[in-house]
C-alpha positions as CSV (number, residue, x, y, z in Angstrom):
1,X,7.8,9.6,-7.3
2,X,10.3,7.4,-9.4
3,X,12.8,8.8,-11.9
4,X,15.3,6.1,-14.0
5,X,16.8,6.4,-17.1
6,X,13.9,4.4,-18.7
7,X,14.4,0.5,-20.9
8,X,17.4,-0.2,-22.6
9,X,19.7,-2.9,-23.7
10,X,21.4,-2.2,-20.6
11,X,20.5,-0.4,-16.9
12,X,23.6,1.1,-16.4
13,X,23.8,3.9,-19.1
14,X,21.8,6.0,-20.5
15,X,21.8,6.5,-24.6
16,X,18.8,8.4,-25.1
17,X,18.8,10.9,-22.2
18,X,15.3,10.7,-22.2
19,X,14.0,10.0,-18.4
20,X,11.1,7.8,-17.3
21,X,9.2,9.7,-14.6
22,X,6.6,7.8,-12.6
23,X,4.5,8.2,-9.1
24,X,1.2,7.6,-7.0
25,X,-0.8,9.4,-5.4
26,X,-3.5,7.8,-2.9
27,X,-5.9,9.3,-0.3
28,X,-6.8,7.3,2.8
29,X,-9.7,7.5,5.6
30,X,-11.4,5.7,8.3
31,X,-14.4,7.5,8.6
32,X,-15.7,4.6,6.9
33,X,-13.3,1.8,8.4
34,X,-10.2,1.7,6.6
35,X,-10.2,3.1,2.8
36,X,-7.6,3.9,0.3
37,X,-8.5,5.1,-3.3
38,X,-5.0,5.7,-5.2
39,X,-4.0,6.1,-8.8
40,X,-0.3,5.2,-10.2
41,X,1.1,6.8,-13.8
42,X,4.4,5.6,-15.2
43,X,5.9,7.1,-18.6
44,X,8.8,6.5,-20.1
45,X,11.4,5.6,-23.5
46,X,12.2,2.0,-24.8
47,X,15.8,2.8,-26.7
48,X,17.1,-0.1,-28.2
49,X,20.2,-0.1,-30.6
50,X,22.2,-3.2,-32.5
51,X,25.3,-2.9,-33.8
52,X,26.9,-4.1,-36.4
53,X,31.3,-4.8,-37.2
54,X,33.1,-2.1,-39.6
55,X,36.5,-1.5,-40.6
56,X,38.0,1.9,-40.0
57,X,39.8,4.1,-42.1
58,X,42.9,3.2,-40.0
59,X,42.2,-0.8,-40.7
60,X,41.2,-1.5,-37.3
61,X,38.1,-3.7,-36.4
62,X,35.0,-1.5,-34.3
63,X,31.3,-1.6,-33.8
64,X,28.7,0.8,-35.4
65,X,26.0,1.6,-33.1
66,X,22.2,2.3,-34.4
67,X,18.6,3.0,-32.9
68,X,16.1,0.9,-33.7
69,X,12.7,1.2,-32.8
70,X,12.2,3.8,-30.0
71,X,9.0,4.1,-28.6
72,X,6.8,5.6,-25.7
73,X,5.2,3.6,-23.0
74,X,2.9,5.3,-20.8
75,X,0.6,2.9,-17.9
76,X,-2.0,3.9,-15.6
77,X,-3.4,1.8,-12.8
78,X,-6.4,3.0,-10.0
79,X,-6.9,0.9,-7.0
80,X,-9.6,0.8,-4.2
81,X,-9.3,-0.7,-0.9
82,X,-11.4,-0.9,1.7
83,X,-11.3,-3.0,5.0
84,X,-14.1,-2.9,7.8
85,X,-14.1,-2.3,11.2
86,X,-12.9,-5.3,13.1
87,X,-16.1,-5.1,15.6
88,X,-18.4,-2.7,17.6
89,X,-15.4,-1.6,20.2
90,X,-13.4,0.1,17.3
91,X,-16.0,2.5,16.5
92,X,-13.4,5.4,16.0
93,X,-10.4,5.2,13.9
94,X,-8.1,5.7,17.0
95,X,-9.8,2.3,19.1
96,X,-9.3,0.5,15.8
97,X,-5.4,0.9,16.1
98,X,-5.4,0.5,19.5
99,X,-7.3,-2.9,19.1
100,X,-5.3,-4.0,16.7
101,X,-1.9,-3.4,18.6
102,X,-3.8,-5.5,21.2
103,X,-4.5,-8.5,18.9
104,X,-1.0,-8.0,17.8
């Protein structure tokens, strides 16, 4: 699970207050060797802002902030992985690790 304060012209402050929330979730087995099906989902804001130089009432030279453009970006990614057993003496799960400690 990941939580930020999403894109901006900067990463240190948050103008929008809208988070970005993203995580993955993934099973893994070995009953069939070693397999891992996963999915990842990411959704957050894109605030951007210029700014432009006014005068104040008071005469004094400052910067005017506006928005421009926010927008919504949502990804999504599945992945599959799958690696066989190394040979016929890791025929459990447990062996396998132990074998590969070995090899190690």
């Amino acid at each position: 699970m990941t939580l930020s304060t999403g894109r901006g012209p900067v990463e240190y402050q948050d103008f929008d207050h809208d988070k970005a929330l993203g995580g993955r979730l993934y099973l893994k087995t070995d009953a069939v060797g070693s397999l891992t099906v996963g999915a990842s989902a990411y959704r957050g804001g894109d605030y951007d802002r210029s700014a432009k130089y006014v005068i104040t009432q008071s005469g004094t030279v400052d910067q005017e902030y506006t928005a421009r453009r926010p927008s919504v970006e949502f990804s999504q990614a599945r992945s599959l992985a799958r690696a066989a057993r190394c040979s016929s003496c890791c025929r459990t799960s447990n062996a396998a690790r132990v074998h590969q400690r070995a090899a190690s």
